[in-house]
PDB file of N, CA, C and O in Angstrom, chain B, residues numbered from 101:
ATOM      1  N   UNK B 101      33.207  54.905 192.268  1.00  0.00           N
ATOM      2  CA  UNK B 101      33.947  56.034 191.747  1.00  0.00           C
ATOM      3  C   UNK B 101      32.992  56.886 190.905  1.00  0.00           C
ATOM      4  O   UNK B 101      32.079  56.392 190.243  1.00  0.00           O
ATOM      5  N   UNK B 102      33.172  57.769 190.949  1.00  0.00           N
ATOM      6  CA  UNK B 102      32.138  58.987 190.310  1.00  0.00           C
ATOM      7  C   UNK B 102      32.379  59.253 188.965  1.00  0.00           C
ATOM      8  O   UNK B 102      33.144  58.545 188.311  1.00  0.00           O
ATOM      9  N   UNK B 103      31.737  60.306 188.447  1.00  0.00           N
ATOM     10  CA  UNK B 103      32.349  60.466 186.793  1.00  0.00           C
ATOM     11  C   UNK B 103      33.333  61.313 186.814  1.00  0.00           C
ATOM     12  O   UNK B 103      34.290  61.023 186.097  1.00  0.00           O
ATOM     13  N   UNK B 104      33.400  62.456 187.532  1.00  0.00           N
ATOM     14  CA  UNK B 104      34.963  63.478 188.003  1.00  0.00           C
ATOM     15  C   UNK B 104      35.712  62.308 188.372  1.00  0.00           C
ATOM     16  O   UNK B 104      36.379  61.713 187.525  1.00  0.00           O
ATOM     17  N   UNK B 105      35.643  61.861 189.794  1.00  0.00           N
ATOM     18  CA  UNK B 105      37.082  60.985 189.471  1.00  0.00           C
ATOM     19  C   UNK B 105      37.442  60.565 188.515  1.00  0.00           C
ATOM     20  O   UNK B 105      38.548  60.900 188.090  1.00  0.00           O
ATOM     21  N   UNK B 106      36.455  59.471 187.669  1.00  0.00           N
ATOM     22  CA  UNK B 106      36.776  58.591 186.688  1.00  0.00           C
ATOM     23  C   UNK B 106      37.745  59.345 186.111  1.00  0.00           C
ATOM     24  O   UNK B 106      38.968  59.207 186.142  1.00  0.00           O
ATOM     25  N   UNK B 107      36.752  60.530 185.338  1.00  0.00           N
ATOM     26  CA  UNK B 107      37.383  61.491 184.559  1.00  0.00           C
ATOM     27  C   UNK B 107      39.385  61.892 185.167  1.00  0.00           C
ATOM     28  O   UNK B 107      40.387  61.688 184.482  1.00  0.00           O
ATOM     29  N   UNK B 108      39.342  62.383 186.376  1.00  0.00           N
ATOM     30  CA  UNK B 108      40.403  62.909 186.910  1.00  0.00           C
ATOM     31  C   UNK B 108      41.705  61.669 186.856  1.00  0.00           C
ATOM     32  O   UNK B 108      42.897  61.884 186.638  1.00  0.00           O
ATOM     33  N   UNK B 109      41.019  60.305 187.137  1.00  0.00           N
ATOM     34  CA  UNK B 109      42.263  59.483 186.966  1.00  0.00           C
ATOM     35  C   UNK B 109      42.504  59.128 185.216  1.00  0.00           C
ATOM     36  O   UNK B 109      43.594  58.964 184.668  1.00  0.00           O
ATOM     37  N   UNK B 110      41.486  59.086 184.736  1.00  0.00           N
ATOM     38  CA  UNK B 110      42.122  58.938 183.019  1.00  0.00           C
ATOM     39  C   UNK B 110      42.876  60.031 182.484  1.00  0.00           C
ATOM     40  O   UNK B 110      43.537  59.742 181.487  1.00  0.00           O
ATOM     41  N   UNK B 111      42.956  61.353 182.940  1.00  0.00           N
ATOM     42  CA  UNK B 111      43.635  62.220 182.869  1.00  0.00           C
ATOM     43  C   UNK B 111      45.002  62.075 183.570  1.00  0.00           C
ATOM     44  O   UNK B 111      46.077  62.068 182.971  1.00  0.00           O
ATOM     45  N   UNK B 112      44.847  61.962 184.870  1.00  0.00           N
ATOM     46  CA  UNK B 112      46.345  61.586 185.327  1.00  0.00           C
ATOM     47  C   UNK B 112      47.324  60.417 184.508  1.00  0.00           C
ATOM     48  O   UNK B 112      48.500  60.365 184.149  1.00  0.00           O
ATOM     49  N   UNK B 113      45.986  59.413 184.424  1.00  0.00           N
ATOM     50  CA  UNK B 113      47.109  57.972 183.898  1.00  0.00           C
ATOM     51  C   UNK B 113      47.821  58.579 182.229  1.00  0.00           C
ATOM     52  O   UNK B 113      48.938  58.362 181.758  1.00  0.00           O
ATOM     53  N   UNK B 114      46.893  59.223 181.769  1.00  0.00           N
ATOM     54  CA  UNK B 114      47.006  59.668 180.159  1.00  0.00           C
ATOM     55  C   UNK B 114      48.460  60.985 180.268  1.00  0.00           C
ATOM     56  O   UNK B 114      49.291  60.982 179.360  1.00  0.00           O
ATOM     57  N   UNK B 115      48.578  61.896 181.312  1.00  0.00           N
ATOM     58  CA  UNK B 115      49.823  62.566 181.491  1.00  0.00           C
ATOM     59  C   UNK B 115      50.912  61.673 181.892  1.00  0.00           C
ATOM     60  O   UNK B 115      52.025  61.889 181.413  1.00  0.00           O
ATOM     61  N   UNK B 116      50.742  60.679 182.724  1.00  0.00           N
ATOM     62  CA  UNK B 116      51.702  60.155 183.382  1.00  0.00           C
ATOM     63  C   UNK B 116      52.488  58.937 182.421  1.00  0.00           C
ATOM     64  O   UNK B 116      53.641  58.618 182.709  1.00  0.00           O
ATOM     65  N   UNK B 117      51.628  58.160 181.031  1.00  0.00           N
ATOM     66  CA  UNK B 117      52.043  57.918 179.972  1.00  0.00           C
ATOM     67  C   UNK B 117      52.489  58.699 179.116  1.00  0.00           C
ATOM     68  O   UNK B 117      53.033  58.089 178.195  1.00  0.00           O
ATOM     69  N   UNK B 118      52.499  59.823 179.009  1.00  0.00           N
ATOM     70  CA  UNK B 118      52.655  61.100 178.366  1.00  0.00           C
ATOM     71  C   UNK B 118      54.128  61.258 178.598  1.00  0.00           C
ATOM     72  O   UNK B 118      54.938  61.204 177.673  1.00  0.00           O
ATOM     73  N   UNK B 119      54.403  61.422 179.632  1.00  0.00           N
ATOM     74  CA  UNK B 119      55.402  61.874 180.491  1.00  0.00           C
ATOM     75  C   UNK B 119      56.672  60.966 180.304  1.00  0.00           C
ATOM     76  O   UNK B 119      57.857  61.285 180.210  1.00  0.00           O
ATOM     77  N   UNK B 120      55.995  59.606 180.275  1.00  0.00           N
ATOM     78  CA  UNK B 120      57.241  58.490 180.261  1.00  0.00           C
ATOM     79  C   UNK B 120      57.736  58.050 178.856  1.00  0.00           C
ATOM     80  O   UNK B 120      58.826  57.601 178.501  1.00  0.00           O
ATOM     81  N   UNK B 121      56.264  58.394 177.961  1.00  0.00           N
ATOM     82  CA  UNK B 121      57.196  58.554 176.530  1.00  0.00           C
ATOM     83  C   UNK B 121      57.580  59.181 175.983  1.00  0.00           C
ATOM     84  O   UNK B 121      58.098  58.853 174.916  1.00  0.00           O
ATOM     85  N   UNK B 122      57.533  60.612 176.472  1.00  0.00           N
ATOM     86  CA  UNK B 122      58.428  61.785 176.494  1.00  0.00           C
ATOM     87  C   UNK B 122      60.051  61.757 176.863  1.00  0.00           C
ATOM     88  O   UNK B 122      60.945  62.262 176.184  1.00  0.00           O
ATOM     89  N   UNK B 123      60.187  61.080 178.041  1.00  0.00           N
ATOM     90  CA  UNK B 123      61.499  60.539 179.109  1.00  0.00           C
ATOM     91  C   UNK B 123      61.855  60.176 177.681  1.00  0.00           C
ATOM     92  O   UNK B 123      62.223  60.946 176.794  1.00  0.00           O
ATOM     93  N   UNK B 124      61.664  58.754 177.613  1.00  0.00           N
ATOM     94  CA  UNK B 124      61.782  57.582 177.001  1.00  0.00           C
ATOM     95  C   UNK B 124      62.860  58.038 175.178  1.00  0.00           C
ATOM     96  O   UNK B 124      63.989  57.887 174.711  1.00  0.00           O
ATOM     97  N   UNK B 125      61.523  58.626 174.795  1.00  0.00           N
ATOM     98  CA  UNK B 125      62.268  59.657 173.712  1.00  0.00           C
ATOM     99  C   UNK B 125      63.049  60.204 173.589  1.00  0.00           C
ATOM    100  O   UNK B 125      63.706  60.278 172.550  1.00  0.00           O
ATOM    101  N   UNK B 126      63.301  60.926 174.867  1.00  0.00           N
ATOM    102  CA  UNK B 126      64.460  62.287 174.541  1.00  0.00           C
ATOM    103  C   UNK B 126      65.837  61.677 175.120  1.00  0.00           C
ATOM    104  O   UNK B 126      66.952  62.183 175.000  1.00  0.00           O
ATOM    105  N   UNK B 127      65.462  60.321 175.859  1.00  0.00           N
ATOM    106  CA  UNK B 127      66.920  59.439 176.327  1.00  0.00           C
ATOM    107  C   UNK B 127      67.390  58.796 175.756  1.00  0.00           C
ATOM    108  O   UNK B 127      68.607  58.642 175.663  1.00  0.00           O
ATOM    109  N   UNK B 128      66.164  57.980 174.961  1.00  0.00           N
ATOM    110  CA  UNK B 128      66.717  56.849 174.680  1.00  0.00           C
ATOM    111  C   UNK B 128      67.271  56.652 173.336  1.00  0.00           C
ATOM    112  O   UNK B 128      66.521  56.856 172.381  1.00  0.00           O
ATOM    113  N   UNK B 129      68.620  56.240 173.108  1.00  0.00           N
ATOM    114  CA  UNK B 129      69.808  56.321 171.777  1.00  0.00           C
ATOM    115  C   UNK B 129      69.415  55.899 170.402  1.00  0.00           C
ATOM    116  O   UNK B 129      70.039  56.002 169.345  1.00  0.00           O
ATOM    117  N   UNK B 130      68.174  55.374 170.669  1.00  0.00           N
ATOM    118  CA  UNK B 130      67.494  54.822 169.415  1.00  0.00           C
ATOM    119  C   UNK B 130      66.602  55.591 168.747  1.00  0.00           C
ATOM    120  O   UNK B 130      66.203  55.174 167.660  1.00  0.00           O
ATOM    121  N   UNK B 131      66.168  56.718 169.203  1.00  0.00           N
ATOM    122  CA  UNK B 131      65.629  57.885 169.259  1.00  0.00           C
ATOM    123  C   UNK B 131      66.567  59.504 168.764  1.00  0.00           C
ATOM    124  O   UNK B 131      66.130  60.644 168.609  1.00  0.00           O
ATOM    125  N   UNK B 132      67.668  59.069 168.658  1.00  0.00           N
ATOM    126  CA  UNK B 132      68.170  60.466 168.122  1.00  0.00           C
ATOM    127  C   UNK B 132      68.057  61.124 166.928  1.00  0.00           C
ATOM    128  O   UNK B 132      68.052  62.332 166.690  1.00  0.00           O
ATOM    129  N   UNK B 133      67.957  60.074 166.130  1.00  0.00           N
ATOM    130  CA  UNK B 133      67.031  61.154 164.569  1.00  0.00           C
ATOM    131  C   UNK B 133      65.910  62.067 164.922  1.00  0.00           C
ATOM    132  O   UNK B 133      65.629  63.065 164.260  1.00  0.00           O
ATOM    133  N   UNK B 134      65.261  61.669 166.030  1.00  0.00           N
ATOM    134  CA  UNK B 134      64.260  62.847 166.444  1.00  0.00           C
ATOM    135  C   UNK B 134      64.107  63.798 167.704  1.00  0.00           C
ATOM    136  O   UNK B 134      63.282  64.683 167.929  1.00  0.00           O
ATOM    137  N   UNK B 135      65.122  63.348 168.413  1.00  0.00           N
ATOM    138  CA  UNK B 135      65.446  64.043 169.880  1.00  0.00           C
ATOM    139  C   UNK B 135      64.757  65.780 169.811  1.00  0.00           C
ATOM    140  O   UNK B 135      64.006  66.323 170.621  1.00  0.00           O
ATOM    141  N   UNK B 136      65.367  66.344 168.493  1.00  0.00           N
ATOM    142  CA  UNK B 136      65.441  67.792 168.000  1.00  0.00           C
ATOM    143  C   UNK B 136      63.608  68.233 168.231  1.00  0.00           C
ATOM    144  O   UNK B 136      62.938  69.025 168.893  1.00  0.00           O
ATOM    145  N   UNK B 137      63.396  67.120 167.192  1.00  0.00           N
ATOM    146  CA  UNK B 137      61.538  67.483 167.708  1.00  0.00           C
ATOM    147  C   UNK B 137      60.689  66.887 168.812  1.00  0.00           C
ATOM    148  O   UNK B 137      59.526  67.230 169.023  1.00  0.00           O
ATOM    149  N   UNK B 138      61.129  66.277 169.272  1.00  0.00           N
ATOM    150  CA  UNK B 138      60.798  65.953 170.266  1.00  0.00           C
ATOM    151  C   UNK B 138      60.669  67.173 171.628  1.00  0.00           C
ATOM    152  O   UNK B 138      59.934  67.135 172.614  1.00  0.00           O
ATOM    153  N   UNK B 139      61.578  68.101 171.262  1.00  0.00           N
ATOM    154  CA  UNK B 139      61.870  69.338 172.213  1.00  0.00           C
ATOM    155  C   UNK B 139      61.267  70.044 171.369  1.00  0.00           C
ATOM    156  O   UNK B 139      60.954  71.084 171.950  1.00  0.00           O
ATOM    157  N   UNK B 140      60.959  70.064 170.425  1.00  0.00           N
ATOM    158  CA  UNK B 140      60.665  71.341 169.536  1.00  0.00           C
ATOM    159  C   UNK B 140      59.551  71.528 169.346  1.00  0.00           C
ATOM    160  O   UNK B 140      59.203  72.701 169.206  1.00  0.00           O
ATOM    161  N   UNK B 141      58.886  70.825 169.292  1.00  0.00           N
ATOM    162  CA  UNK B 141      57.479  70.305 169.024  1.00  0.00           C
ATOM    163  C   UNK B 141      56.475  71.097 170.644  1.00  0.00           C
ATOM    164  O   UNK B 141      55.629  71.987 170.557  1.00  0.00           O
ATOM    165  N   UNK B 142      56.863  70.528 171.729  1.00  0.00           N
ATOM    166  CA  UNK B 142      56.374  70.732 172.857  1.00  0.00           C
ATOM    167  C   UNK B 142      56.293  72.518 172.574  1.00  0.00           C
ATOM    168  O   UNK B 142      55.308  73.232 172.388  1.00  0.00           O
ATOM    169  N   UNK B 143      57.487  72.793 172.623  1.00  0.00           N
ATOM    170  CA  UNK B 143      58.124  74.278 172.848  1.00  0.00           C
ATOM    171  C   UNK B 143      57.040  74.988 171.779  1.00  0.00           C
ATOM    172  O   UNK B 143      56.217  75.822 172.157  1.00  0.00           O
ATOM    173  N   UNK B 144      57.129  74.653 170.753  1.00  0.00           N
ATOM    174  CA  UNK B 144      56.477  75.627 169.773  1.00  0.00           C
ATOM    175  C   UNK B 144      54.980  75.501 170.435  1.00  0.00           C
ATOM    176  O   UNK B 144      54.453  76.608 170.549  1.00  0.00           O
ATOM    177  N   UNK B 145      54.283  74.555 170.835  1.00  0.00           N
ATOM    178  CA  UNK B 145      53.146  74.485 170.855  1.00  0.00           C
ATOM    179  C   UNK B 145      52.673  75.328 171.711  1.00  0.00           C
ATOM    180  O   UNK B 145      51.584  75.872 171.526  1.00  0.00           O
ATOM    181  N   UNK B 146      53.526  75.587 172.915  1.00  0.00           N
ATOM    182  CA  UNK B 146      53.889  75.691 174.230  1.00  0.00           C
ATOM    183  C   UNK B 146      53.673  78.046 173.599  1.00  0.00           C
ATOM    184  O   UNK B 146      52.880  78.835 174.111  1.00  0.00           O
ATOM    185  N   UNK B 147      54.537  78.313 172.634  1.00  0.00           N
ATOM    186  CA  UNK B 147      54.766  79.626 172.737  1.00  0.00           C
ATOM    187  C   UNK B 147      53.637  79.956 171.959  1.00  0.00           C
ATOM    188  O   UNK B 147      53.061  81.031 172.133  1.00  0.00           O
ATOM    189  N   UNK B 148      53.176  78.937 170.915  1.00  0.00           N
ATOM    190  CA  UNK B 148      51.845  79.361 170.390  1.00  0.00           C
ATOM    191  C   UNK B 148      50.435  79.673 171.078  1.00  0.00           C
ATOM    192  O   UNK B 148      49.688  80.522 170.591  1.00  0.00           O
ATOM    193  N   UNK B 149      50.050  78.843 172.409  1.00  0.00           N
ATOM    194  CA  UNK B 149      49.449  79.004 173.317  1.00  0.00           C
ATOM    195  C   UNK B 149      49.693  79.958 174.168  1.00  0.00           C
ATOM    196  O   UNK B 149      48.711  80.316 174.818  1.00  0.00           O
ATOM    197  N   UNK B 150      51.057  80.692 174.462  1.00  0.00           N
ATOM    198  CA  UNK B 150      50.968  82.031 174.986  1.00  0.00           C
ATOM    199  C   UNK B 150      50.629  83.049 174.037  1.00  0.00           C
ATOM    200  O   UNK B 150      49.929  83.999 174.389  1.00  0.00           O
ATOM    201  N   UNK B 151      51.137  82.920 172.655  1.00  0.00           N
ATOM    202  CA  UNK B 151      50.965  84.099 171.842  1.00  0.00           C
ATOM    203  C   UNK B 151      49.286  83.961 171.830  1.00  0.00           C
ATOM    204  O   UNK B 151      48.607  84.987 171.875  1.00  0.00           O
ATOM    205  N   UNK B 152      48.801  82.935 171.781  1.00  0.00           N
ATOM    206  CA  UNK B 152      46.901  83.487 171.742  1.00  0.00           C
ATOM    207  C   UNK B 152      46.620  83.709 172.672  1.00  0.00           C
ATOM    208  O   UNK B 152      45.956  84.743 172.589  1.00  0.00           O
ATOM    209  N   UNK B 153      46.723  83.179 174.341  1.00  0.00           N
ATOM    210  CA  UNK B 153      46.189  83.974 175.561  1.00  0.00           C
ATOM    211  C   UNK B 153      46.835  85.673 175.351  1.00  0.00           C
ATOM    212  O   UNK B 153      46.009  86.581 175.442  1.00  0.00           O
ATOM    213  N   UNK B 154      48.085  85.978 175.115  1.00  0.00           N
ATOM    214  CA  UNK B 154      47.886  86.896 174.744  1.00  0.00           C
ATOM    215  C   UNK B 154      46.971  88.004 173.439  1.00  0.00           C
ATOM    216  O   UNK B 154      46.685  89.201 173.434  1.00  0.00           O
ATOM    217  N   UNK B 155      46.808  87.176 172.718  1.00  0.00           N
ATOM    218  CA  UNK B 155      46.408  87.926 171.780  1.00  0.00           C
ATOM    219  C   UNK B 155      44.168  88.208 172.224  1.00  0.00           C
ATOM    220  O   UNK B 155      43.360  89.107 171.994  1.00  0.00           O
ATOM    221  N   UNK B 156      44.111  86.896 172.880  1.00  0.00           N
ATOM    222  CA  UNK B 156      42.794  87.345 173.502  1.00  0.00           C
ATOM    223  C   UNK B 156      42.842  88.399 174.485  1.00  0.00           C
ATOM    224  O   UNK B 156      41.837  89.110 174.499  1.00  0.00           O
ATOM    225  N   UNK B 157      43.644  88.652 175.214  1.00  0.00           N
ATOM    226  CA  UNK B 157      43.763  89.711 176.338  1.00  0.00           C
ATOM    227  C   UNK B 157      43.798  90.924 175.540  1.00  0.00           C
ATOM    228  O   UNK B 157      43.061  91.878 175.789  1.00  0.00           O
ATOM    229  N   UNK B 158      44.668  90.910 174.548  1.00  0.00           N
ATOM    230  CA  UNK B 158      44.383  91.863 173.664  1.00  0.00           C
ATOM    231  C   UNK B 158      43.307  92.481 172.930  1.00  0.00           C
ATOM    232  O   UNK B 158      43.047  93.684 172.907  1.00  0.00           O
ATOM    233  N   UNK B 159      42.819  91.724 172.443  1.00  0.00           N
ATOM    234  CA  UNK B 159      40.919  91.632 171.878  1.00  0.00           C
ATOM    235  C   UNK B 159      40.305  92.351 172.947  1.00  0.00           C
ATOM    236  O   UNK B 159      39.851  93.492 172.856  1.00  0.00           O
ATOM    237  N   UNK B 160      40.313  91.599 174.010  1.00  0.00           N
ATOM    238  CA  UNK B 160      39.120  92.060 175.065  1.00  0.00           C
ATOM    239  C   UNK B 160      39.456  93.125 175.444  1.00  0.00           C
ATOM    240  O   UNK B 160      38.645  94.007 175.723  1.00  0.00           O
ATOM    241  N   UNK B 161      40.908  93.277 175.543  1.00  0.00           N
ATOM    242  CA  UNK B 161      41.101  95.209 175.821  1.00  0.00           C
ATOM    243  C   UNK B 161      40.451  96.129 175.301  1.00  0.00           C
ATOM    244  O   UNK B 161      39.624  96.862 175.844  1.00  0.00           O
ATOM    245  N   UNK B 162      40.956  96.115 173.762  1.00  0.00           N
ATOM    246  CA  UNK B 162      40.389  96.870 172.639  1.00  0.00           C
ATOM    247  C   UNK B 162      38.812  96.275 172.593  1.00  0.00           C
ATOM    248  O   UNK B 162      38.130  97.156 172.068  1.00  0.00           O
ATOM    249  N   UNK B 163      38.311  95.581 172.803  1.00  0.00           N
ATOM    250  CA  UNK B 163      37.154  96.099 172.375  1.00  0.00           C
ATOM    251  C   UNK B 163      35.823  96.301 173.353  1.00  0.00           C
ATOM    252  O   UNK B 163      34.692  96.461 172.892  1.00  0.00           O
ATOM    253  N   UNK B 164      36.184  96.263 175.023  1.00  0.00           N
ATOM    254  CA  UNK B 164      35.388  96.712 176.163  1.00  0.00           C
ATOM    255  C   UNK B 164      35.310  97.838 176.447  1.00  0.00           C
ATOM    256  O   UNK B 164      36.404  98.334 176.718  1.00  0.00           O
ATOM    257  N   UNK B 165      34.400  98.556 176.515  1.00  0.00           N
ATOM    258  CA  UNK B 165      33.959  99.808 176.477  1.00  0.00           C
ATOM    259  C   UNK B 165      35.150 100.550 177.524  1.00  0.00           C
ATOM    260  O   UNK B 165      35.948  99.729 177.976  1.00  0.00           O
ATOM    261  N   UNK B 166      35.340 101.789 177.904  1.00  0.00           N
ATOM    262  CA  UNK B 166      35.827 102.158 178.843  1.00  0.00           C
ATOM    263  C   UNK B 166      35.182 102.506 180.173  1.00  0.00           C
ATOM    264  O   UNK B 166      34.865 103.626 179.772  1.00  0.00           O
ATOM    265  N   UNK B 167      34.844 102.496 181.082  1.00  0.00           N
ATOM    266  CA  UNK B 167      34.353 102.779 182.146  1.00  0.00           C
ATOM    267  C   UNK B 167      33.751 104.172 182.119  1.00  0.00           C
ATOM    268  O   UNK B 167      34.176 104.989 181.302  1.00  0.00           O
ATOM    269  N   UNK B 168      32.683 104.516 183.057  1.00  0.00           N
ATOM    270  CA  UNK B 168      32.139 105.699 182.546  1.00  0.00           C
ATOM    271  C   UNK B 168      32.903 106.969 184.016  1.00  0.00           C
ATOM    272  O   UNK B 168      33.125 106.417 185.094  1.00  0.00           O
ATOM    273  N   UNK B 169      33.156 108.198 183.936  1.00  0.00           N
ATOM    274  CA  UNK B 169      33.752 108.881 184.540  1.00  0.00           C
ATOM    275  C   UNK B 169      33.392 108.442 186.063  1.00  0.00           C
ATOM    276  O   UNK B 169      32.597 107.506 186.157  1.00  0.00           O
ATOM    277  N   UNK B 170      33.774 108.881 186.990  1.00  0.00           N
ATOM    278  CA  UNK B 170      33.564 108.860 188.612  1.00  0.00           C
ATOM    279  C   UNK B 170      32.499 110.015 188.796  1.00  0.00           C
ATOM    280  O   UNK B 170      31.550 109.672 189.502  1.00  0.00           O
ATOM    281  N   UNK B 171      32.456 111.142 188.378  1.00  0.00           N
ATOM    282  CA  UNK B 171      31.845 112.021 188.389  1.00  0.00           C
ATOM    283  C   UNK B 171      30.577 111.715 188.674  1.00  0.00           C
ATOM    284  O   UNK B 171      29.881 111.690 189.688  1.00  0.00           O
ATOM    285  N   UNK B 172      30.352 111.337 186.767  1.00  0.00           N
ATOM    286  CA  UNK B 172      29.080 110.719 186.144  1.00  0.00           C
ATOM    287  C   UNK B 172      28.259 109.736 187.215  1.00  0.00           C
ATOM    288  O   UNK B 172      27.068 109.870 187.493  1.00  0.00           O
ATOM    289  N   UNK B 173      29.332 108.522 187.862  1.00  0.00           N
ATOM    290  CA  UNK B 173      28.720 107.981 188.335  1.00  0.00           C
ATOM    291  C   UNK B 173      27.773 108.158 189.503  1.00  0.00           C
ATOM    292  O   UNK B 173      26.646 107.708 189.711  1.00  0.00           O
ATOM    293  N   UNK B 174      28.892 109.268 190.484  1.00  0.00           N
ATOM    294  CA  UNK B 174      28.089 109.747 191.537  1.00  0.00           C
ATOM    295  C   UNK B 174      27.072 110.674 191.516  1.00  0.00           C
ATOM    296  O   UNK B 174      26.685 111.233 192.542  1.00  0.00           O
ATOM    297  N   UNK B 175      26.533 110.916 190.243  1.00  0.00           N
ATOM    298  CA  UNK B 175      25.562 112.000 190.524  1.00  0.00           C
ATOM    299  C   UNK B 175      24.537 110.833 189.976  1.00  0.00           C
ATOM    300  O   UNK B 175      23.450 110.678 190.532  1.00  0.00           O
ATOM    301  N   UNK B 176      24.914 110.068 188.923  1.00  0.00           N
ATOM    302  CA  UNK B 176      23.654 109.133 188.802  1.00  0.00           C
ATOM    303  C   UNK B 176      23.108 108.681 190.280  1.00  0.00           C
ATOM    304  O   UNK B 176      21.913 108.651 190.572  1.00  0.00           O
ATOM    305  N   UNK B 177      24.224 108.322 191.199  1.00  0.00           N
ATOM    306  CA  UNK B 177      24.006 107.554 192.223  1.00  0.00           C
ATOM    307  C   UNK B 177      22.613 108.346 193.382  1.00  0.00           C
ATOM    308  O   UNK B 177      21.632 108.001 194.040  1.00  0.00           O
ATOM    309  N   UNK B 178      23.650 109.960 192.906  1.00  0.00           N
ATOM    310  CA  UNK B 178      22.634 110.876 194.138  1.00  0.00           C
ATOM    311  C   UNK B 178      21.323 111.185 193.792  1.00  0.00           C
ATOM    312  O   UNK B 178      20.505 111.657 194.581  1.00  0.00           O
ATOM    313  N   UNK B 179      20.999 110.790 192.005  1.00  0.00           N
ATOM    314  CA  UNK B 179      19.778 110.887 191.466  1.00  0.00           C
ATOM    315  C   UNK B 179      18.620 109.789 191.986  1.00  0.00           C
ATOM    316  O   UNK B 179      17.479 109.978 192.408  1.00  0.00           O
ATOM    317  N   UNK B 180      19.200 108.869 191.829  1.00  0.00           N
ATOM    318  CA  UNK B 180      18.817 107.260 192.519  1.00  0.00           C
ATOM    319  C   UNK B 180      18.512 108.024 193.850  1.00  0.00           C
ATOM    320  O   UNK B 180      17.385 108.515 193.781  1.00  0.00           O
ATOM    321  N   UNK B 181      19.224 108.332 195.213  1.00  0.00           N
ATOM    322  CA  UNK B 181      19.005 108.046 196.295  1.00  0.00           C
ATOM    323  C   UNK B 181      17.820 109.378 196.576  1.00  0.00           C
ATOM    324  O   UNK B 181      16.888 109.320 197.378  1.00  0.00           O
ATOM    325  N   UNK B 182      18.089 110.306 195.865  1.00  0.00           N
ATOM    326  CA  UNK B 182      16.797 111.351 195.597  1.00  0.00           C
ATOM    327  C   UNK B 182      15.727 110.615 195.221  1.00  0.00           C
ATOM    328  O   UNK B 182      14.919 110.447 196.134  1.00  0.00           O
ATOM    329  N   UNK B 183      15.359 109.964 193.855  1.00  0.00           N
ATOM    330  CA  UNK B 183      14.103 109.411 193.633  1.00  0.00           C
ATOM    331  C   UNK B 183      13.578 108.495 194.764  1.00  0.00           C
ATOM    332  O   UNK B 183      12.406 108.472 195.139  1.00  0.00           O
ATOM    333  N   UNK B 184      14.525 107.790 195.231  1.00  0.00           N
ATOM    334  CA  UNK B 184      14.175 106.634 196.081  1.00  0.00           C
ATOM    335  C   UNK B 184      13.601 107.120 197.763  1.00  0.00           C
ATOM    336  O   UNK B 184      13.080 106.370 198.588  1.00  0.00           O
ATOM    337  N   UNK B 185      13.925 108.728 197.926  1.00  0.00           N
ATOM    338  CA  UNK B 185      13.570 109.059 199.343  1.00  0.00           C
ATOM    339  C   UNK B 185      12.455 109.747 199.105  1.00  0.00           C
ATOM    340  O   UNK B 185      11.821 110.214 200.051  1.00  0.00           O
ATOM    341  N   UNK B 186      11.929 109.962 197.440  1.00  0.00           N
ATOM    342  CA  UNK B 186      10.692 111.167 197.939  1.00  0.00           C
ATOM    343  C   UNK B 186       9.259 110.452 197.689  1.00  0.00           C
ATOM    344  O   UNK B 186       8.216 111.053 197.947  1.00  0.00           O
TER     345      UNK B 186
END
């Protein structure tokens, strides 16, 4: 087995324990003092991780230059294909 696999099944086995004490939690009757965070917890983490992919998309908007006109570009281009034929 390689180090990606390795890697890929300790990841699966580590969600798939994840998963069952998640179940386990939110079913099981011995567990209801915390059922509430148990959902809540995921969720918040869950909207906090969209609010920063958004907020990076945001960043990189504001602060990448804007593209330079079409114009501009094609005459640079016809300058280029001038120097390059004489």
């Amino acid at each position: 087995m390689s180090k990606d696999q390795a890697t890929g099944l300790t990841i699966f086995l580590a969600c798939v324990a994840i998963a069952i004490a998640y179940c386990i939690g939110l079913f099981w009757p011995a567990f209801e003092a915390v059922r509430m965070w148990i959902v809540a917890i995921p969720v918040f983490i869950g909207f906090i991780v969209i609010l920063a992919i958004g907020a990076w998309i945001g960043w990189t908007m504001a602060t990448t230059p804007p593209p330079k006109p079409i114009e501009e570009t094609e005459q640079e281009e016809e300058k280029i294909k001038e120097e390059t034929t004489q």
